[in-house]
C-alpha positions, 0 to 999 in steps of 0.5 A, a space after each residue: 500500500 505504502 508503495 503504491 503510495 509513493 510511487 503515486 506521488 513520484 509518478 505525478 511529482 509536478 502535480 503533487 509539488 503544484 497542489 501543495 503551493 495551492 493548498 499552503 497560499 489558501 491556507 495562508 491568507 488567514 494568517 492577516 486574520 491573527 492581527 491585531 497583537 493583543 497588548 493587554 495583560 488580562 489575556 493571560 486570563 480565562 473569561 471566567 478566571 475569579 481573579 480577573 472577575 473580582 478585578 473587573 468589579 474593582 475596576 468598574 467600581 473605583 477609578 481604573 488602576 492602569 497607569 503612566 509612572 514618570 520617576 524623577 530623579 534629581 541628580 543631586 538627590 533632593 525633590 525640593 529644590 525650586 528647579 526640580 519642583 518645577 520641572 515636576 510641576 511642568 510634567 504634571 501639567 503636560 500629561 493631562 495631555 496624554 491621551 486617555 488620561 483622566 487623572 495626575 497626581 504629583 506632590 505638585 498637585 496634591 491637594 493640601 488642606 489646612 485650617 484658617 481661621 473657620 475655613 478650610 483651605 484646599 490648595 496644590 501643595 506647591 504653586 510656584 515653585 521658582 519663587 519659593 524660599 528654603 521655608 517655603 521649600 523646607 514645609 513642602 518637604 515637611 507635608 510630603 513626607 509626613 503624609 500618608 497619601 504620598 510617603 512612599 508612593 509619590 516621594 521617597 523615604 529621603 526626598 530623593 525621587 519622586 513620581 508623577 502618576 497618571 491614570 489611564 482609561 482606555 475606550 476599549 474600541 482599538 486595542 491596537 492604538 489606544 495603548 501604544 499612542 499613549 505610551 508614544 505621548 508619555 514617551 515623547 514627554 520623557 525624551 522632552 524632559 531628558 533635554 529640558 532638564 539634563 540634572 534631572 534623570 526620568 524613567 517611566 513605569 506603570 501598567 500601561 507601560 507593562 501592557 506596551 512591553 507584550 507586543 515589544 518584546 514579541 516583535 523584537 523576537 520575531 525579528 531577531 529569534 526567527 532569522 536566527 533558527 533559520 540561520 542555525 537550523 540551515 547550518 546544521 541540516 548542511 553539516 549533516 546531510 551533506 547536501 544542499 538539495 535536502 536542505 533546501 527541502 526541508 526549508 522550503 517544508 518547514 517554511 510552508 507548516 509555518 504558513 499552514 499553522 499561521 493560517 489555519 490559526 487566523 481563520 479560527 479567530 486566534 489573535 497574536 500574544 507573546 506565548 501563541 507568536 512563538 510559534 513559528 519557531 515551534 512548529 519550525 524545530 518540530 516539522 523538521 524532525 519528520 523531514 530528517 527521518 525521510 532524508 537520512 534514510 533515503 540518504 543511506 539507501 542512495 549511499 548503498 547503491 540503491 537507486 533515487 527512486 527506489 531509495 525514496 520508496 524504501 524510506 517512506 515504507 520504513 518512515 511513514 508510520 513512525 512519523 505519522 504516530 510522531 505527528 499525532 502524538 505530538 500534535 495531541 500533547 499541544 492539542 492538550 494546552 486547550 486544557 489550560 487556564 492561561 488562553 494564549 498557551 492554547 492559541 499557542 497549541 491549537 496553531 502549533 498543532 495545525 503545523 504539525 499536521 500540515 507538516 506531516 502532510 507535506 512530509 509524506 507528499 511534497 517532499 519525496 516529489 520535490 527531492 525526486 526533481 531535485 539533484 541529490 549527491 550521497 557520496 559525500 553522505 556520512 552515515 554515522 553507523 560506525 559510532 551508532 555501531 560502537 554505541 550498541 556494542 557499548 549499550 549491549 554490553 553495558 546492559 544490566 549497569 545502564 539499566 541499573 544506574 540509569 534507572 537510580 539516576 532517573 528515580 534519584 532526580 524524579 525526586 527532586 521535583 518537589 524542591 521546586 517552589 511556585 513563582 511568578 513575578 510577572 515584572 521579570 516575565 521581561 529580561 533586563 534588556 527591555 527598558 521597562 523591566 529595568 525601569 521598574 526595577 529601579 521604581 521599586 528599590 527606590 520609590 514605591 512598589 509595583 504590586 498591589 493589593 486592592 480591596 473593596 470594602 462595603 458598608 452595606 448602605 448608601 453614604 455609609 462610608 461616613 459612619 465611624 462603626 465602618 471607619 474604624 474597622 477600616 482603619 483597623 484593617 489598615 493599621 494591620 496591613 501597615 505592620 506586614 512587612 510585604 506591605 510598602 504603602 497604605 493607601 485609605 480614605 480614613 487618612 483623609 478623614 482623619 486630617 480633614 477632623 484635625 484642620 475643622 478643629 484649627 489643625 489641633 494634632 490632637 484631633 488627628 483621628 476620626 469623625 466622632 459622628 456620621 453627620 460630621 464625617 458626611 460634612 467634612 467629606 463634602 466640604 473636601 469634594 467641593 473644593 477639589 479640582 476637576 480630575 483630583 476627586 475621590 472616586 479613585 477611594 470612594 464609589 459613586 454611591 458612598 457605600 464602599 471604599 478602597 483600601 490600597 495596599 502597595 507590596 514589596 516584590 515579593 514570590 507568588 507563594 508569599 502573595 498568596 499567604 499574605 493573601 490568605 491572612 490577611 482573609 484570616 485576620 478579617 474573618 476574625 476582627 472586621 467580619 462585616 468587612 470581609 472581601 477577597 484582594 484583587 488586582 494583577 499581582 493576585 491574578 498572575 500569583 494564582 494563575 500559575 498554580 490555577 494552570 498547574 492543576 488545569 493542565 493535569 487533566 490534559 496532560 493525563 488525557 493525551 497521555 491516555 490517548 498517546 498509550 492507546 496509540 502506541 499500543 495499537 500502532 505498535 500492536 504489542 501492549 508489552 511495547 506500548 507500555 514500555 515506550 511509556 518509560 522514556 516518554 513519561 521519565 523526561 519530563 520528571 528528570 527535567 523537572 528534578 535538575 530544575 529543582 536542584 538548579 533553579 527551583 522556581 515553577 512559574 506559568 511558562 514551565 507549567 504547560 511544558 509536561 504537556 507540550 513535549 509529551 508529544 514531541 519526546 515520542 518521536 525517538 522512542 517511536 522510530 527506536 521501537 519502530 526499527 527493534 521490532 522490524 528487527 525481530 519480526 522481519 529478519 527474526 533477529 534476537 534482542 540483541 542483535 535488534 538493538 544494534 540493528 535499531 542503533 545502526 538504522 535510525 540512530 542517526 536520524 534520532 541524533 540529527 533530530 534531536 540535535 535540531 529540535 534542541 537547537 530550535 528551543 535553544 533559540 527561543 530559550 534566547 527571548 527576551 519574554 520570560 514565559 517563552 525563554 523558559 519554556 524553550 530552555 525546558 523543552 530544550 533539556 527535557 529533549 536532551 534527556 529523551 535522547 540520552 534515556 532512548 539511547 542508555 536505557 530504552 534499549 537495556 530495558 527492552 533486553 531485560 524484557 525479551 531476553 534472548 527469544 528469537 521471533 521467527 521471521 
């Protein structure tokens, strides 16, 4: 059948080549379809993902959290001189222009309240600053830093940086340009104020800033990652087949699956995120391992003295059904992804799986038609059988050491796994070379932290935010997250209350505390919101209604695991002393600290589906469950040892590795498949013993295993270079769990198939 097959597709070669070009074009024009790039952190998120619901309520219920930061930093380390006042007086003035900002705040801008006389005054804590003297100077600095709104937050502990905030809300219409043309303005600004003011150094934070990163990041690697794996997989296929025809196949193959994944994923709906636009380094490092199987084989055949024709003939009748069963399972381990909770991971397995197929098709069909046109010239071909006949020698005599010492080894380190800690600081999904990451860093070591935790916290009536019952117990809550050491800065609207008592009572310290009755509060409040200026209102702390309030809490970088424990007792706490108040935190820290372990336990369904499926289709390809189950050791081990050195070297499991076990699930079956594959031919065909078919094995395909794996490392290798975390660690990952399949498929796969069939002999 396979015969007729092949001779089929050399007999009409053009026709098959023609059909190939068609089908690859009509797919490809879904590939525009991808766009826009979606810019937005919150993809990371499912639709009915509670973190992101409770964060959507908060964000519908207070002022939206996302932001620009400008961080000033006057070289000679103090905010309060006229000039560098000045210089943040002009910023805060200008990014009111930014587009889609609804509010700034500065130490400028912040609204100053005090007593004169019976009224209360409220005015910008600094007006003019180049006419301001060393008093003047000396009790801004004083207010600043004393108060609770602004103490770092808006200025440093030493009055040595400072920010200007400016929130942003965007329309939500054009994703694609409503985020980068106010981050083009902010960024515009800072080049502005670099000239401007040459003592003064700027850098921009903020997660608006973070949203621009994502489509940054993904650009520069698509522009540097994919040229790259071009580059180093051309090189390698040259070094070893030896020839230009097969290379150039294989190029124009892996370039087409490409287009094929990136198409087929267009017409589906998928848009572009950081994770889903690798993969075309992905399915160009898998599409290869098929093509390199075809060819070495084809290659050996040709180097023998066989004919071209006769030698595509024999390569696909030994190949075609290890590369199918390659296909399918490694197409059902990214097909598994859909199981995951983070959806750009599934776009990112729906079109690598798409590519895998339409490379699996191309591979049996458009390559041995384009290498039967093309000139092929094997005597320069190296088969590789004399190291591959030394290692089985070395392995079969080896048999029962490797299988011991392997088998410890492999237990050993499977042990390691729970050395590993779940941890996502979703700041260093970006490596230091992008501008965002190393402004962010700087903002959090010297001015205010990045994460956050909100909470919404209700009264259960209309204008009930003014009764002292509800104000104490948030001020309660409050002082208890002051004493946390994970917590930087407290942001409450009890502060304001509390300093707004003290001016009605002629600035007296000692009324530094909160309204003694409702109606007393209700007036403060009022008198304060009437005298705040356009965009400086409290609806960033109070909602529409006066019933709830916000109590912001800005924390230390800190693992996922301590934000969720500082999470769960700051829960505890409430239950105990405000349990009227008690609410759940929300905001993107708490969104990426529980994604990671939400993913973990969502991919292990997937993951023991496809592998359900994978052991099925082995048992029934290879029609032996002996065989079936035994390929299950170096399929399954892997992972686990991966995991394990991980563990001993790194120790910390984020969002990215926690897909990996299922991605490579497929992947990793291609060299126990074609080793088993050749071992039973082996014993079935020519009725060798189990010896003699592992040599068999080693010299027939052990070449093609080599050649595969070292492009599949190789391509990973390459995204292992990203400078978005999620996609380097995950290539680094996949890139040594290959490795170790490639060295257990060649030290114990073969002991443990002697082990199992001793010396019987099949006869032929």
């Amino acid at each position: 059948m396979l015969v007729r097959y092949t001779e089929w597709i050399l007999k009409w070669r053009y026709l098959v080549i023609a059909l190939s070009l068609v089908v690859v074009v009509v797919i490809g024009r879904g590939a525009p379809n991808l766009m826009p790039f979606s810019n937005d952190y919150r993809v990371f998120f499912s639709k009915d993902n509670p973190q992101l619901n409770a964060f959507e309520h908060l964000q519908n219920t207070y002022t939206k959290d996302d932001n620009v930061l400008f961080v000033i930093s006057p070289k000679n380390g103090d905010v309060f001189t006229p000039q560098t006042l000045s210089a943040v007086q002009a910023i805060t003035e200008e990014a009111w222009q930014i587009p889609h900002s609804i509010r700034v705040d500065s130490v400028t801008n912040f609204q100053h309240t005090y007593a004169r006389e019976d009224d209360l005054i409220v005015n910008d804590l600094v007006t003019e600053p180049l006419s301001m003297g060393t008093d003047e100077l000396s009790y801004a600095k004083k207010v600043a830093l004393k108060e609770p709104m602004l103490a770092k937050r808006l200025i440093s502990a030493d009055a040595a940086h400072t920010g200007v905030n400016i929130t942003i809300q965007l329309p939500g219409i054009d994703q694609m340009k409503e985020n980068p043309e106010t981050v083009a303005y902010a960024r515009k600004m800072l080049a502005d104020a670099k000239v401007k003011y040459p003592d003064i150094e700027f850098r921009l934070a903020g997660m608006s800033m973070m949203n621009n990163a994502f489509p940054e990041a993904s650009m520069a690697d698509g522009k540097t990652l994919i040229p790259i794996a071009f580059g180093v997989i051309t090189v390698v296929l040259l070094l070893l087949l030896k020839g230009f025809s097969g290379t150039a196949a294989t190029l124009i193959l892996v370039i087409f699956a490409i287009v094929i994944g990136m198409g087929a994923g267009g017409y589906t709906g998928i848009k572009l995120t950081p994770p889903s636009a690798s993969a075309p380094i992905i399915i160009l490092t898998i599409a290869i391992a098929g093509a390199v199987h075809l060819l070495v084989t084809m290659l050996q055949e040709i180097h023998k003295g066989m004919s071209k024709h006769d030698a595509i003939v024999e390569s696909m009748r030994v190949n075609f059904m290890p590369i199918f069963l390659t296909s399918i399972t490694t197409a059902l381990g990214f097909l598994s992804l859909n199981s995951s909770d983070a959806p750009p991971f599934a776009d990112l397995g729906n079109i690598s799986t798409f590519g895998v197929v339409g490379a699996f098709i191309l591979t049996v069909s458009f390559l041995p038609a384009i290498m039967y046109i093309l000139p092929i010239n094997a005597r320069h071909f190296v088969s590789g059988t004399g190291v591959m006949d030394k290692l089985g020698d070395f392995v079969v005599k080896k048999r029962n050491t490797l299988l011991i010492s392997l088998s410890v080894a492999v237990l050993v380190l499977i042990a390691m796994i729970p050395l590993n800690d779940l941890n996502d600081v979703f700041v260093n999904y970006f490596d230091e070379s992008i501008e965002f990451r190393r402004d962010t860093d700087f903002t959090t070591n010297n001015l205010t932290g990045t994460y956050t935790i909100a909470y919404s916290l209700d009264s259960g009536e209309k204008e009930g935010v003014s009764r002292p019952d509800f104000l104490a117990q948030v001020e309660k809550f409050s002082r208890w997250y002051e004493q946390q050491d994970e917590a930087i800065h407290i942001s409450t609207i009890t502060d304001t209350f509390k300093r707004l008592n003290k001016n009605m009572h002629g600035d007296d310290e000692s009324y530094y505390k909160l309204p003694e009755s409702r109606e007393l509060g209700a007036q403060y409040l009022l008198l304060y919101e009437m005298s705040l200026p356009y965009g400086l209102d409290l609806n960033n702390q109070i909602d529409v209604a006066k019933q709830s309030t916000k109590v912001n809490v800005v924390l230390k970088t800190i693992s996922s695991n301590e934000i969720l424990a500082l999470e769960q007792r700051a829960n505890n706490w409430m239950k105990l002393n405000t349990p009227d108040l008690v609410t759940d935190g929300a905001s993107p820290s708490i969104m990426f600290a529980h994604i990671g372990k939400r993913n973990i336990i969502s991919m292990l369904s997937g993951t023991t589906a496809a592998l359900i499926l994978i052991s099925l289709i082995l048992v029934i390809a290879l029609k032996s469950v002996k065989y079936g189950l035994i390929s299950l050791v170096p399929n399954l081990f892997p992972a686990g040892v991966a995991f394990g050195i991980w563990g001993l070297i790194v120790g910390e499991v984020g969002l990215a590795l926690s897909v990996v076990t299922a991605m490579t699930l497929g992947i990793v079956v291609d060299d126990t498949i074609h080793f088993i594959s050749k071992y039973i031919r082996a014993r079935e065909e020519q009725g060798l013993d189990s010896q003699q078919a592992v040599r068999y094995a080693y010299k027939n395909v052990g070449v093609a295993l080599w050649v595969t794996s070292a492009v599949l490392i190789a391509g990973f290798m390459i995204l292992a270079q990203s400078s978005f975390e999620l996609n380097a660690g995950m290539g680094l990952m996949t890139s040594i769990i290959i490795a170790i399949a490639l060295l257990l498929d060649f030290l114990l796969l073969p002991p443990i198939l002697m082990a199992i069939d001793s010396d019987k002999k099949i006869k032929a």
